[in-house]
PAZAPA-4460 file (N, C-alpha, C; in steps of 0.05 Angstrom, whole numbers, plus 32768, in hexadecimal, padded with zeros to 4 digits):
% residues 177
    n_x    n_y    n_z   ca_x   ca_y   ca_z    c_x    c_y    c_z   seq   type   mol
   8155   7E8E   7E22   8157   7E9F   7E39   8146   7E94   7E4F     1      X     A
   814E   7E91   7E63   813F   7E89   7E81   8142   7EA4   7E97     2      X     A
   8122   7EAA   7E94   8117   7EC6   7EA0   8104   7EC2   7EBD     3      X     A
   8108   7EC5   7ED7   80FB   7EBB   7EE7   80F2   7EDE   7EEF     4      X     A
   80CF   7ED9   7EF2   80C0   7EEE   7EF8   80B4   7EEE   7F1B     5      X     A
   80BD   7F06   7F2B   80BB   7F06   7F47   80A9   7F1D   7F4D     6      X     A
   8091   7F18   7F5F   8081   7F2B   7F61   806D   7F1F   7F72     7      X     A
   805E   7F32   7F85   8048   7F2B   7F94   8029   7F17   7F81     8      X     A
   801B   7F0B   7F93   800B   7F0A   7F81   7FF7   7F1F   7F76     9      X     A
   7FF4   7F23   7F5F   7FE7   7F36   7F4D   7FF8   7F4C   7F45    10      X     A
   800F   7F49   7F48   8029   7F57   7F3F   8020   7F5A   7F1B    11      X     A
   8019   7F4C   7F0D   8015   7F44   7EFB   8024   7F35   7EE7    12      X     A
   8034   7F1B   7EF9   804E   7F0D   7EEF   8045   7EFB   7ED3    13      X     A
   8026   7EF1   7ECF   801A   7EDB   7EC0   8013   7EE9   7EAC    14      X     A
   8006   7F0A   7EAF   8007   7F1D   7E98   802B   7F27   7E80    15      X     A
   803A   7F25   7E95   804B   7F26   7E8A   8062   7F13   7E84    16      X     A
   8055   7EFC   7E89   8059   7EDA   7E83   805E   7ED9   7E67    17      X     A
   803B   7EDF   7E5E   803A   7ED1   7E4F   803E   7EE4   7E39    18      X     A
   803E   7EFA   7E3F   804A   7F0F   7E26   806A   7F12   7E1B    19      X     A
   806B   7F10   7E38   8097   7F05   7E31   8097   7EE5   7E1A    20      X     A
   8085   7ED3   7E23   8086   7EBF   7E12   8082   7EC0   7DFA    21      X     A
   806D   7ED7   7DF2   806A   7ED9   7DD4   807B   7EEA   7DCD    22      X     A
   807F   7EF3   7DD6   8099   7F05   7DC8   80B4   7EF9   7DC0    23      X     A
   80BB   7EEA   7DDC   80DD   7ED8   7DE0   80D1   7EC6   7DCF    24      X     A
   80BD   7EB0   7DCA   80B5   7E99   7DC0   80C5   7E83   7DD2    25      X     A
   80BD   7E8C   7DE8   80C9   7E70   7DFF   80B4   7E77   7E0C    26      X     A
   80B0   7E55   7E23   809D   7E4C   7E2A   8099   7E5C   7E49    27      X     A
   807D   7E6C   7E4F   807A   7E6F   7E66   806B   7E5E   7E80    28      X     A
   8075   7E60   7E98   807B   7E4C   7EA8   806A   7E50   7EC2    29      X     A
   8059   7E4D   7ED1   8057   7E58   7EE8   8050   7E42   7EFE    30      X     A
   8065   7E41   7F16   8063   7E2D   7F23   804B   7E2C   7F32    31      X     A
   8036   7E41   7F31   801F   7E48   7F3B   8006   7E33   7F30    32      X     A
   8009   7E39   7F1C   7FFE   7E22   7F0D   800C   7DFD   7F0A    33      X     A
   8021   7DFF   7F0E   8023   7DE1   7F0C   801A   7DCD   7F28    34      X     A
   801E   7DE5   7F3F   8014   7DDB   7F54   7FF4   7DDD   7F57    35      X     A
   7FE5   7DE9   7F50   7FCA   7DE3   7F47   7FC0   7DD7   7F37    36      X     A
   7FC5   7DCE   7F1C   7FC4   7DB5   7F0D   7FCD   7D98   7F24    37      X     A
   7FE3   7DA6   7F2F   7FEB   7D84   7F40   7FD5   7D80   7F55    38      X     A
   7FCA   7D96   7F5C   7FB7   7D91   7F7C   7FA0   7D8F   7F6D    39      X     A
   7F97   7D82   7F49   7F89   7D79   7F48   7F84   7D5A   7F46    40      X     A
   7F99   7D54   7F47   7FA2   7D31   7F4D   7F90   7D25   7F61    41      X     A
   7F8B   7D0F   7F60   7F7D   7D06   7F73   7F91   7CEF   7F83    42      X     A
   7FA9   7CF9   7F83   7FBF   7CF1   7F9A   7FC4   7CFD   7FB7    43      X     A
   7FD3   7CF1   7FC0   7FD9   7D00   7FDB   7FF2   7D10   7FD7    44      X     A
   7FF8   7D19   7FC8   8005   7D31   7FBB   7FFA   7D43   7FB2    45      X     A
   7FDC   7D3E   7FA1   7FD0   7D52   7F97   7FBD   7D60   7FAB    46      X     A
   7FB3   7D42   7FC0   7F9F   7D5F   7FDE   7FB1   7D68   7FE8    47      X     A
   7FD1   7D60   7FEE   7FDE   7D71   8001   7FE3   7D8C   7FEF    48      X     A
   7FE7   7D92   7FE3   7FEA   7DA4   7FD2   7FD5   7DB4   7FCD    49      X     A
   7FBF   7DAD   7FC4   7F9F   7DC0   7FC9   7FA4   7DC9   7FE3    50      X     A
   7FA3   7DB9   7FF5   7F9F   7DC2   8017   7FB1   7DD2   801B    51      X     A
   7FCB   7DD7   800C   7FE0   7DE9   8013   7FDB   7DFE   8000    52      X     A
   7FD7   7E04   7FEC   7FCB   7E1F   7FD9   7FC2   7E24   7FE6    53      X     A
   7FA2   7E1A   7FEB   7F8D   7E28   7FF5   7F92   7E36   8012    54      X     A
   7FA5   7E30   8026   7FA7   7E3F   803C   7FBB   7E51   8036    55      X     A
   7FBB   7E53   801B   7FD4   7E70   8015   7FF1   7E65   8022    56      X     A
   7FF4   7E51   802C   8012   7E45   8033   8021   7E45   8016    57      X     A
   803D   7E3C   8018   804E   7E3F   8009   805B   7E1D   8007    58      X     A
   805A   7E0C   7FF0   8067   7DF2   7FEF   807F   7DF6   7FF5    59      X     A
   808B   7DE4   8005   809D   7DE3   8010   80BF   7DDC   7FFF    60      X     A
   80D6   7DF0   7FFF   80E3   7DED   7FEE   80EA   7DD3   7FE8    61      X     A
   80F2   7DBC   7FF4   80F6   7DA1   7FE5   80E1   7D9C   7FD9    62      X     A
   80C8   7D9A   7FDA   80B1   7D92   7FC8   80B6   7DA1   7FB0    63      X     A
   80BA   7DBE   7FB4   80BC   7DD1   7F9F   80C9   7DCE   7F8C    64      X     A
   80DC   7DC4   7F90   8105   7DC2   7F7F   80F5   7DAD   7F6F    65      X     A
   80F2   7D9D   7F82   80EE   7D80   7F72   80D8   7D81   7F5D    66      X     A
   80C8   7D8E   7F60   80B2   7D91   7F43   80B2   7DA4   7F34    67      X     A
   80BE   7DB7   7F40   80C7   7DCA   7F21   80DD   7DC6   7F1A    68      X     A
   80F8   7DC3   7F25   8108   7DB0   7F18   8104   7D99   7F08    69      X     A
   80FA   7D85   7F0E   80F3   7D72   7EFF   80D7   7D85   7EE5    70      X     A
   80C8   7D90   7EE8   80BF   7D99   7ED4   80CE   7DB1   7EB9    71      X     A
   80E0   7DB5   7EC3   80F1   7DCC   7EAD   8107   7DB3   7EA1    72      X     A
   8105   7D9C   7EAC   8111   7D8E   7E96   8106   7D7B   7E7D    73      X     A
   80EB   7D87   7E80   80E0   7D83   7E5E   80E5   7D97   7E58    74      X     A
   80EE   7D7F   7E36   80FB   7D95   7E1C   80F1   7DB1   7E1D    75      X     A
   80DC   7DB2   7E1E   80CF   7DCE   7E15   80D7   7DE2   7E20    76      X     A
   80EE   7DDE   7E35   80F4   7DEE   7E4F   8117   7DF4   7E3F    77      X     A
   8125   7DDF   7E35   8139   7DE3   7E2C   8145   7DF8   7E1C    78      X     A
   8135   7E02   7E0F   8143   7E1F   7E03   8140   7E3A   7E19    79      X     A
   8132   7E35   7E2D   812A   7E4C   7E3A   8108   7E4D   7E50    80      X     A
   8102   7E63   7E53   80E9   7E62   7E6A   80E6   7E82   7E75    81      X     A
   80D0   7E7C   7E7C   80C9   7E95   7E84   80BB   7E8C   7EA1    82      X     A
   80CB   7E8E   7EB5   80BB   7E81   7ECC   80AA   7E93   7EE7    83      X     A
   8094   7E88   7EEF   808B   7E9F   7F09   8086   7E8F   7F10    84      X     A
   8089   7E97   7F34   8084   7E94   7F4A   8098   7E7F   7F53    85      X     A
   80AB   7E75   7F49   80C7   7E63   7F53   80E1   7E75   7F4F    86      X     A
   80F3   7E7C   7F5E   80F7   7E73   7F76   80EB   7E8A   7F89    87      X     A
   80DC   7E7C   7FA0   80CC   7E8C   7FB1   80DB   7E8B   7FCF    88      X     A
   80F7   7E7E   7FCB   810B   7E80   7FEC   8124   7E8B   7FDC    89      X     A
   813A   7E87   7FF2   814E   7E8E   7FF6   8159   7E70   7FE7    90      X     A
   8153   7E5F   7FFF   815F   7E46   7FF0   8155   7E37   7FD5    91      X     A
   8140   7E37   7FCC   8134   7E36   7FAB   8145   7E41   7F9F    92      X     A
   814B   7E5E   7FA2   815A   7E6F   7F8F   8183   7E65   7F8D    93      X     A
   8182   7E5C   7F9E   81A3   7E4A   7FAB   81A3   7E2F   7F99    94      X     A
   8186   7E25   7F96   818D   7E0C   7F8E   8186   7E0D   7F6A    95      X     A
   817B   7E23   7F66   8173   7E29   7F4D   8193   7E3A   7F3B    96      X     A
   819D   7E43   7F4A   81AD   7E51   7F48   81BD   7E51   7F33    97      X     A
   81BB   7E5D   7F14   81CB   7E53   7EFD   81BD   7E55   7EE6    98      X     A
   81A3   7E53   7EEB   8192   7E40   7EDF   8176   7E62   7ED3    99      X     A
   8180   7E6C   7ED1   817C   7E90   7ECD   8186   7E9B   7EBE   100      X     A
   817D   7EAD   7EAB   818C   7EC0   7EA4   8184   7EE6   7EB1   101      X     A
   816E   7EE7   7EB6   8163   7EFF   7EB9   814A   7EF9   7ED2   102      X     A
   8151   7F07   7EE9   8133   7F08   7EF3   8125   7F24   7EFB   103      X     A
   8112   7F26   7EF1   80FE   7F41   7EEB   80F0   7F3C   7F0F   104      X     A
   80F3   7F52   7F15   80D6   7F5C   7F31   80C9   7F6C   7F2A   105      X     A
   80AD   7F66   7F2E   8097   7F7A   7F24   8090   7F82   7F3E   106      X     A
   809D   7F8F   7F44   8090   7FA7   7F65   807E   7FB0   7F60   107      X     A
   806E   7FAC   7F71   8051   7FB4   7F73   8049   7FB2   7F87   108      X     A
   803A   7FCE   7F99   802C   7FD1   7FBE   8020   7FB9   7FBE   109      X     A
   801E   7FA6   7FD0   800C   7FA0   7FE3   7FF0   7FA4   7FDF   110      X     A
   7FE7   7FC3   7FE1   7FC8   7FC7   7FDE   7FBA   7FC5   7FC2   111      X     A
   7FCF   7FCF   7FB3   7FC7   7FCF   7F96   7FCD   7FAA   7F8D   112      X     A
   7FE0   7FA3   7F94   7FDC   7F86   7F8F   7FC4   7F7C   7F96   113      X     A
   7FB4   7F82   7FA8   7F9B   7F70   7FB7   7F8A   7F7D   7FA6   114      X     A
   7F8B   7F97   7F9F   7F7A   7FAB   7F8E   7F75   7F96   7F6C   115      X     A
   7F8D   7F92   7F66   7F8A   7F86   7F53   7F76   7F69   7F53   116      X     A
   7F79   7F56   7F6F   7F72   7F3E   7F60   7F5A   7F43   7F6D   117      X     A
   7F4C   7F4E   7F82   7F36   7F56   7F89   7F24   7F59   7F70   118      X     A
   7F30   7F6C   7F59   7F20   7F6D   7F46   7F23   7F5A   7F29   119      X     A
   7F2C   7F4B   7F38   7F2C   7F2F   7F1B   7F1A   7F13   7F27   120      X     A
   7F11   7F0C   7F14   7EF2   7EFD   7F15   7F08   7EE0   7F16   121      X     A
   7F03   7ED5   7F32   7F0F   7EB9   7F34   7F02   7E9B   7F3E   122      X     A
   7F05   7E85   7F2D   7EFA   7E7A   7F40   7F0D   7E60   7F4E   123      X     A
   7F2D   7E6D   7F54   7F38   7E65   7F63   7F3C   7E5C   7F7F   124      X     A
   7F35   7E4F   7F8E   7F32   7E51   7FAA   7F4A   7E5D   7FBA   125      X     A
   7F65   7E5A   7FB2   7F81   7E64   7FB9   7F7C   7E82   7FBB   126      X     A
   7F60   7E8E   7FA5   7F60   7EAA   7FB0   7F51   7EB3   7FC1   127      X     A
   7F51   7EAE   7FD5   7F40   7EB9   7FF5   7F4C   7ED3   7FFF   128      X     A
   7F3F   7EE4   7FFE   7F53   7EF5   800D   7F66   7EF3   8029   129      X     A
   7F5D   7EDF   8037   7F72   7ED1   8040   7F88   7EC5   8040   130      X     A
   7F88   7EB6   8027   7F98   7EA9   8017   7FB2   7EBF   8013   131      X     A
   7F99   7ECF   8005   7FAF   7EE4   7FF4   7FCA   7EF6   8005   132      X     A
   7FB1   7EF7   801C   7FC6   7F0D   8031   7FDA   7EF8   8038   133      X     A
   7FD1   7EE7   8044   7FEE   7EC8   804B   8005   7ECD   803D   134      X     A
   8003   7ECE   801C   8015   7EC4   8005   8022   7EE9   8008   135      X     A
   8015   7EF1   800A   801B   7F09   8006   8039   7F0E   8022   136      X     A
   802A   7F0E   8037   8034   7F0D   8052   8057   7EF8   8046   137      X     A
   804D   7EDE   8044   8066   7ED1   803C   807D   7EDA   8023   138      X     A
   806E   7EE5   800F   8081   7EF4   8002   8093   7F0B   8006   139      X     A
   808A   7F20   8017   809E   7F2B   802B   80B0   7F20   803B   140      X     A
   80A4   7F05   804A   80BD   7EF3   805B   80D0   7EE3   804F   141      X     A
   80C3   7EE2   803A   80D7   7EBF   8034   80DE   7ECE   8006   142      X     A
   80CE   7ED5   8002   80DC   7EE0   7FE8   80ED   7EFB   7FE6   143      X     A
   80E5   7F0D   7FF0   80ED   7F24   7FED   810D   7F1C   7FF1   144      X     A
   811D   7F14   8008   8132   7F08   8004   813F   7EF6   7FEB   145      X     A
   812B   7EED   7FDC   8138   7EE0   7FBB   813F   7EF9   7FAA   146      X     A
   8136   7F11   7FAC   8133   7F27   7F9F   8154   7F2F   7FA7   147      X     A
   8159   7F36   7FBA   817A   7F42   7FC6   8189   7F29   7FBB   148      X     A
   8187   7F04   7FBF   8199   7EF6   7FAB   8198   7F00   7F94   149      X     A
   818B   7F01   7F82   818D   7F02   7F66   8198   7F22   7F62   150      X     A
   8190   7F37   7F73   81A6   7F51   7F6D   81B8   7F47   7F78   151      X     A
   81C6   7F3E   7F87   81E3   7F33   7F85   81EB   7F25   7F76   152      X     A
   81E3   7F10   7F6F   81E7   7F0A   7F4F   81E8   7F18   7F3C   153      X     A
   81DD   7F31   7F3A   81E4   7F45   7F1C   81CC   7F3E   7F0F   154      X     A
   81B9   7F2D   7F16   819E   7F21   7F03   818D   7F2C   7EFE   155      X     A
   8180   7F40   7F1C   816D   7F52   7F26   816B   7F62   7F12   156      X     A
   814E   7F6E   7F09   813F   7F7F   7EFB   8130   7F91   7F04   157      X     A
   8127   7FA7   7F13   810C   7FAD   7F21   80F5   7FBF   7F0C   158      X     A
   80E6   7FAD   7F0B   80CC   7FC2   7EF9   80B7   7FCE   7F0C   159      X     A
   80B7   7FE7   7F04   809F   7FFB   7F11   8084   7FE3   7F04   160      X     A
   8076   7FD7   7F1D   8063   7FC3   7F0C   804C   7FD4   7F13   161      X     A
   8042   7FEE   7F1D   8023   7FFB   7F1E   801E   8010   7F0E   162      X     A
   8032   8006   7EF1   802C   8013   7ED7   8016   7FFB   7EC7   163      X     A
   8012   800B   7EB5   8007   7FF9   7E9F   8012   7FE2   7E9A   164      X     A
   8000   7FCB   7E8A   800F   7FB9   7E79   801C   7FB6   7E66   165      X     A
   801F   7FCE   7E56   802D   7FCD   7E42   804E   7FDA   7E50   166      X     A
   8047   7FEB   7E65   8060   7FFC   7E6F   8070   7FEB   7E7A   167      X     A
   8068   7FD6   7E89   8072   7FC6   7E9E   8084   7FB4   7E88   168      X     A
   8074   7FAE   7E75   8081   7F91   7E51   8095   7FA3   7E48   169      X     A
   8096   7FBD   7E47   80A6   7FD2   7E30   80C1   7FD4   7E43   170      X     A
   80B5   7FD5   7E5D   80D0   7FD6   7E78   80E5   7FBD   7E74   171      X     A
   80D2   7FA7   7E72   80E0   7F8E   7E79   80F5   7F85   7E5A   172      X     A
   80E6   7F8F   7E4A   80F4   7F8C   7E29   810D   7F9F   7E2B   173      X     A
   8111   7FB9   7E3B   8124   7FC5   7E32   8138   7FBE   7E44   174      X     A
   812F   7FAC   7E55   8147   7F9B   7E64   8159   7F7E   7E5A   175      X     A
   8145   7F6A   7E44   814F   7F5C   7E32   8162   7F61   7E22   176      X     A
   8161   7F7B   7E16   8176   7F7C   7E04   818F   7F76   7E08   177      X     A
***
């Protein structure tokens, strides 16, 4: 099964990552992290990429395609995935297009999203509250539109996400079946 998870940051897409994973027993994925492992390279791929997290910008969809695409084609990706934070456009989701079976949105306010990571101990630099409001700001412009493709596709899920964690896992399971 290939499950792509859509939600603000602190939606709680990585909490329910990695619990879909143990459950499905497929690998969870988050492009959030592969581009922070990469901006620790000491390439000029890896500072452009720090320098672009850290101002809460968004990698640019050809950069994007090209490294998570090329990364979901190791094996481990082949039976399935559980992916967050890709696709984050209109056109990602066009060029990804197929390559899905189910995508879950964890709706969750704005205030309570910031509520959340405000109170989680980080020592990320990507989390500035600047940062945060940016990504945040851009996920209304440029994702919220992937959300209307995939309900036209029939793919769309919506979970009440400012329930619990177990409510939000028990929501998303009774949509697998």
């Amino acid at each position: 099964m290939k499950i792509i998870l859509i939600g603000i940051q602190g939606a709680g897409k990585s909490t329910q990552g990695v619990l879909l994973s143990e459950e499905l027993g497929i690998p969870y994925l988050s492009s959030g992290h592969i581009f922070r492992e990469m901006s620790k390279e000491k390439t000029e791929l890896g500072r452009w990429l720090k320098e672009t997290i850290n101002s809460g910008a968004l990698i640019p969809d050809d950069t994007t395609l090209e490294i998570v695409l090329t990364y979901l084609e190791k094996p481990e990706y082949a039976n399935g995935y559980i992916l967050d934070g890709f696709p984050r456009t209109v056109p990602q989701a066009e060029a990804f297009n197929g390559a899905v079976d189910k995508v879950f949105f964890i709706d969750v306010a704005d205030k309570e999203a910031l509520w959340r990571i405000s109170g989680r101990i980080s020592d990320r630099q990507d989390e500035t509250l600047q940062a945060i409001r940016k990504r945040i700001e851009l996920f209304h412009e440029l994702t919220e539109p992937v959300i209307g493709f995939y309900k036209n596709e029939g793919k769309l899920v919506t979970i009440k996400g400012q329930q619990e964690v177990e409510g939000v896992f028990g929501d998303i399971k009774k949509h697998l079946k």
